[in-house]
C-alpha positions in Angstrom: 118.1 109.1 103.5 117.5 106.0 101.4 115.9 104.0 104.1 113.5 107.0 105.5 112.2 107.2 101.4 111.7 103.7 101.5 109.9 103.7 104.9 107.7 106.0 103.7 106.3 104.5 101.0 105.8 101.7 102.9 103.6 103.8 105.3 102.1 105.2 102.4 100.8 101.9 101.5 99.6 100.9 104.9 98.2 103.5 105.1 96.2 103.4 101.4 95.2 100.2 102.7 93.9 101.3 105.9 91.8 104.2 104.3 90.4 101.6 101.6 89.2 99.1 104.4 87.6 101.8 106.4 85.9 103.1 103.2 84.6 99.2 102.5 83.4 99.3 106.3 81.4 102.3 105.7 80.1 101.5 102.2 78.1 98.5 104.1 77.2 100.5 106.4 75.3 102.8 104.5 73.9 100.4 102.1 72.2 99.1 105.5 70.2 102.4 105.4 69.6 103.0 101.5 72.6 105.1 101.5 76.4 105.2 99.5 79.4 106.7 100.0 78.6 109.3 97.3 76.0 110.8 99.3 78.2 112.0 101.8 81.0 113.1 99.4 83.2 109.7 99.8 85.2 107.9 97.0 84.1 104.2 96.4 87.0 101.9 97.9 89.1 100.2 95.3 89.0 96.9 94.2 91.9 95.2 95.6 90.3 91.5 96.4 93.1 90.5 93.6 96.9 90.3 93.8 97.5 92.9 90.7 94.9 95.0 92.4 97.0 94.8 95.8 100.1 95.6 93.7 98.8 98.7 91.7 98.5 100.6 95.2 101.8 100.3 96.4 103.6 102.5 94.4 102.1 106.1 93.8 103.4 107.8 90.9 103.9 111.7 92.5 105.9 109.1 95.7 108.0 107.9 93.4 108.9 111.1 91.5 109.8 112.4 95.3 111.6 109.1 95.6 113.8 109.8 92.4 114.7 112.9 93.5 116.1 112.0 96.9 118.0 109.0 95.6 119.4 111.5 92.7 120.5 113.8 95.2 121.9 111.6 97.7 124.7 110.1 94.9 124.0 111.5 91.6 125.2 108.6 88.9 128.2 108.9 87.1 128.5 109.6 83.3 128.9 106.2 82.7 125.4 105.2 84.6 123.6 108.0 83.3 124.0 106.7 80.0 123.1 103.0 81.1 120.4 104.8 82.8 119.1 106.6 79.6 119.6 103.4 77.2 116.9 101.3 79.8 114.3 104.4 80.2 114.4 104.2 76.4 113.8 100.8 76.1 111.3 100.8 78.3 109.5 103.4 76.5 109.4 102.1 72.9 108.6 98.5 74.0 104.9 97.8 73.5 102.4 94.7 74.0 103.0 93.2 70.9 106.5 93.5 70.3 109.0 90.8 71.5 110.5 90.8 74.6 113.5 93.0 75.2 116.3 91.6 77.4 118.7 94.2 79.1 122.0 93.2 81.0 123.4 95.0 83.6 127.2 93.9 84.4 130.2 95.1 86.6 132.6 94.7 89.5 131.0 94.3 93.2 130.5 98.0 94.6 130.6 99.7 90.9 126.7 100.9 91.9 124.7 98.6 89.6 121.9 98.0 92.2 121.8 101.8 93.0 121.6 102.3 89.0 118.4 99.5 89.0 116.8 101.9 92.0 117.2 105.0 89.8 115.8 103.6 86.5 112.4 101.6 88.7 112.0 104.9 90.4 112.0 107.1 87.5 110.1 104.3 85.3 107.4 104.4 88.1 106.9 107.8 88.4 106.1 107.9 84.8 102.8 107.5 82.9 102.2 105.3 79.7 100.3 106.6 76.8 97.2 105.7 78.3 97.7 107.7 82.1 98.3 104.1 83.5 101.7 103.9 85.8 104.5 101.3 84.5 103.9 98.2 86.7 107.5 96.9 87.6 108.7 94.1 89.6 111.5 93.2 91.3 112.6 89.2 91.6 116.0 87.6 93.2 118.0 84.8 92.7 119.1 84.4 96.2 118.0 85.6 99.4 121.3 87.4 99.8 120.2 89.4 96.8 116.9 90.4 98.2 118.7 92.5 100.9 119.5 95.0 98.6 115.4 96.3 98.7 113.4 97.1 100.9 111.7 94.3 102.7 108.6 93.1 101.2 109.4 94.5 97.8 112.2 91.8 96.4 110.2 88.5 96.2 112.1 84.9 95.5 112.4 84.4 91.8 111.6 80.8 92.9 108.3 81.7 94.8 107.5 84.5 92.3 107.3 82.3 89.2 106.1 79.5 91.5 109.1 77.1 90.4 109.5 74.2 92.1 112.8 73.5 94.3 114.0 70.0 92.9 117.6 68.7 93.2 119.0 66.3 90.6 118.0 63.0 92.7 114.7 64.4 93.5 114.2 63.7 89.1 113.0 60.5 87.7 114.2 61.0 84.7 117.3 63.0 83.3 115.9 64.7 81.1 112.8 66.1 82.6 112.0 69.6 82.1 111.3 71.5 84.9 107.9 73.7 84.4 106.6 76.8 85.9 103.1 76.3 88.3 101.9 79.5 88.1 99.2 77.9 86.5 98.2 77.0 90.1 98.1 80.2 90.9 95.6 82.5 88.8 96.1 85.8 90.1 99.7 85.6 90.0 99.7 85.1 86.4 97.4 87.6 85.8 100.1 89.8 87.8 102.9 88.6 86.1 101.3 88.8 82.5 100.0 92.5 83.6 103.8 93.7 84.3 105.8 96.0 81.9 109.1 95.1 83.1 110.5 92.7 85.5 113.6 93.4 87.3 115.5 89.6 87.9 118.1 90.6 90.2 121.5 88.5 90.0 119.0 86.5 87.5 122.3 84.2 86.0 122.6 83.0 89.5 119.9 80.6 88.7 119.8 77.6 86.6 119.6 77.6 82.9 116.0 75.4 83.8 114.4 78.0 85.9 115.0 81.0 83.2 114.3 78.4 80.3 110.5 77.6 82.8 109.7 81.3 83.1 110.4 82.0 79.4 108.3 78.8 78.3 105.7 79.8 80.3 105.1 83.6 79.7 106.4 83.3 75.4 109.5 84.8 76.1 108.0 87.9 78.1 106.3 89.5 75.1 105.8 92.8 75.4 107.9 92.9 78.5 110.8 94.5 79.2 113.4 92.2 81.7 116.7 92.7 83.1 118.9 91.8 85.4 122.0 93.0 87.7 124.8 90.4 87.3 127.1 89.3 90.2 130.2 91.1 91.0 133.1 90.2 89.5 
């Protein structure tokens, strides 16, 4: 049941895509002949030239109520993760753009259901609206390829490529004690993407080095106004 939801949304979003190029296509079109879309009863496409853009489409609030719903029946969380689940919906929920960033941990033995917890808590959180009718932007980042298994395929990006971080070994430094720094300056609309997120979801995020974490943190003020956490190795 789990893959067939995720599938779906997938489709969903090919599919959103699809009906926004077609709707571009035909806005020039008309525009050729003093026309617009809203003379025949059309929407204007979205703007979705940017990568936040690209990224509010792909998770529809009503799909993602659905999507809760099937993951809840499928294996409905223990007492235990219920409560875990409830204590991150909360926290999520009072946080606001000012306040400083709240930092959640999410611990326990291999197989105790910590990544099927994470699924239930971004589903829910996405189906939700924030005070002002906008959807909660979440995002999901992993330490290792491994770890990006656990999501669907083109949802789990590289913490590494995410946070544009460069790979350097030890020799690869000219001096000891050089720090290493995020790019994502390089990289306008990813910023914009990242600084635009309410909560980013750092899967397995202690299997990176202290210097990657210490980069992001630098980089973004500590995620102000974020909410971040992370599902910890098994023991």
């Amino acid at each position: 049941m789990f893959e067939g939801s995720w599938i779906n949304r997938q489709d969903l979003t090919d599919t959103v895509s699809a009906i926004q190029e077609l709707l571009k296509d035909l806005s020039k079109r008309f525009a050729d002949h003093g026309k617009t879309l809203t003379d025949f009863g059309l929407p204007e496409p979205a703007d979705y030239s940017t990568e936040l853009a690209r990224f509010q489409l792909r998770f529809d609030m009503a799909q993602q109520a659905i999507l809760f719903q099937q993951l809840s029946t499928a294996k409905e969380l223990t007492v235990a993760q219920k409560a875990i689940f409830d204590k991150f919906v909360a926290a999520v929920r009072g946080q606001t753009r000012e306040s400083p960033g709240i930092f959640l941990t999410l611990e326990g033995a291999g197989g105790s259901g910590k990544t099927e917890t994470a699924k239930h808590i971004m589903a829910y959180l996405r189906s939700l609206a924030k005070a002002d009718g906008s959807p909660y932007l979440i995002h999901t980042v992993c330490s290792t390829a491994l770890g990006s298994q656990n999501f669907p395929a083109g949802e789990c990006t590289r913490a590494h490529s995410f946070f544009v971080l460069p790979v350097e070994q030890e020799y690869d430094k000219e001096l000891e004690d050089d720090e290493m720094e995020s790019l994502v300056d390089t990289k306008p609309e990813r910023r914009e993407l990242i600084e635009a997120l309410d909560v980013v979801f750092w899967d397995e995020a202690m299997s990176n080095h202290r210097e990657c974490l210490e980069a992001v943190m630098l980089k973004f003020d500590n995620f102000k106004g974020k909410k971040t956490f992370h599902v910890a190795l098994g023991e």
